[in-house]
N, C-alpha and C positions, 0 to 999 in steps of 0.2 A: 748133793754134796755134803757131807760129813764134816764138822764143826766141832769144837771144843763143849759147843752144847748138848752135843748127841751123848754123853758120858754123863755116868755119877759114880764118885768116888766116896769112900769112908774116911772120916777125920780121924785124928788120933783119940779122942774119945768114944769112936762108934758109933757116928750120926753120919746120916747119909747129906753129902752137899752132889747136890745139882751144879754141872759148869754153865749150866745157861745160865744161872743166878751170874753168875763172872764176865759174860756177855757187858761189851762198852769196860771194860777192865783191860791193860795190857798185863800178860802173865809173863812171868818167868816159872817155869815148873824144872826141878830137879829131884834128883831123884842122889839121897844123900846117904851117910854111914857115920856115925859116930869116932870109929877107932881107922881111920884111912889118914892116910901121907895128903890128902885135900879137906878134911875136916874143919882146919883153918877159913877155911873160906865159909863155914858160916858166918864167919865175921863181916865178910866183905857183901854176902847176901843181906844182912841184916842192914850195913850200911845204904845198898840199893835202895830197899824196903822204904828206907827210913826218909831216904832221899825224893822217891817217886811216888809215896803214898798218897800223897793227897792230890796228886794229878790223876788216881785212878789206877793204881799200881799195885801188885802183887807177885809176892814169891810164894810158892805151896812148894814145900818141898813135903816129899817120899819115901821115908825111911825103907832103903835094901838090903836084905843081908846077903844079895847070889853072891858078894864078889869078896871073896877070903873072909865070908864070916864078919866082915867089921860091922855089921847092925847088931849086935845079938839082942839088945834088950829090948824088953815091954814096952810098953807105949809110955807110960810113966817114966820109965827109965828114961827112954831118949829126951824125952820132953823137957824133963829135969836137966839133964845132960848140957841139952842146949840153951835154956837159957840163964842157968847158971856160968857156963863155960864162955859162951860168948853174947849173953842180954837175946838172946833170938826172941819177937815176939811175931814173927809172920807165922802163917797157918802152917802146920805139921799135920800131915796125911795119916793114917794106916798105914804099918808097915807093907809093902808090894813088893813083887816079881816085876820083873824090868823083859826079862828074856824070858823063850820056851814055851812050855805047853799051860803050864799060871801063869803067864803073864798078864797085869795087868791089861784093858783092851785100847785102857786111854796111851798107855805106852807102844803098845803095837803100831796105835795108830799115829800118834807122833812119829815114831821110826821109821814109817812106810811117806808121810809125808814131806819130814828131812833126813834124807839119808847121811851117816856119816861116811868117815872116808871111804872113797872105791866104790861108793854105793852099796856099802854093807849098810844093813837094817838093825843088825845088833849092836846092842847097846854096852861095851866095851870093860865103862868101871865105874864108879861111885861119880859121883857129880857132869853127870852128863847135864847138860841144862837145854832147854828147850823156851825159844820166845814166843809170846803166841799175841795175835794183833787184836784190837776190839772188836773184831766182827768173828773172832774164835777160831781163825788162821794161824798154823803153825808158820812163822815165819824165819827162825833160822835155828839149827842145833849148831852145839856148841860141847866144844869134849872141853874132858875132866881138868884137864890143865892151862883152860881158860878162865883168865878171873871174873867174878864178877866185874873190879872196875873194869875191863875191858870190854864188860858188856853195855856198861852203861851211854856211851854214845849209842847204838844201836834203841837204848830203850827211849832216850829223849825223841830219837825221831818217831815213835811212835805216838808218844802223850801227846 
């Protein structure tokens, strides 16, 4: 069975992190945009972070540009971006592909694990969020127009 450990992504500085290292962590993973109508919610992710960190808790978010172009910048750039604009200090990914033939594989596999609506597998628009359990279980997607705070009941039952 395939786990959140079977994956390694690149940070935004271009170091390879292993998700086994994340193992006994509950995740939130999104997959984010700087210039999107939901950008504001890195505030409310930052909030989570900040809230459930020391239970074992993390956001990674994903910098994407497939969906109207709102990632366009460097790694520097967003990084700046975000925590100037709203204090972000939780882990920032490599920019990634969400859908298609680059897709990430950690994303593929989230997708195939929790489908969104109708049982489509594609991943729709910027802040799709994915929770994942300490044992490296996707446990529920969540589309773009969900808040953080309303994920945060879902995350205390995890800690």
């Amino acid at each position: 069975m395939t786990t959140i450990a079977d994956f390694t992504v690149t940070t935004n500085r271009g170091e390879e992190l292993k998700l086994a290292d994340k193992l006994g962590k509950v995740l939130l993973i999104v997959n984010t945009a700087s210039k999107c109508g939901f950008t504001p919610q890195y505030d409310g992710l930052e909030k989570l972070y900040q809230q459930f960190k020391d239970s074992d808790f993390e956001v990674l978010g994903f910098p994407c540009n497939q969906f109207g172009g709102q990632e366009p910048g460097s790694a520097d750039e967003i990084a700046q971006f975000c925590k100037v604009n709203f204090g972000v200090t939780f882990p920032l990914m490599a920019k990634v592909e969400v859908n298609g033939d680059k897709a990430s594989p950690l994303f593929d596999w989230m997708k195939k694990e929790a489908k969104g609506l109708m049982g489509t597998t594609a991943i729709k628009w910027n802040f799709t969020k994915f929770l994942i359990d300490r044992e490296g279980n996707v446990v529920k997607r969540y589309a773009p127009q969900d808040t953080p705070a309303a994920i945060a009941k879902d995350i205390a039952k995890l800690i």
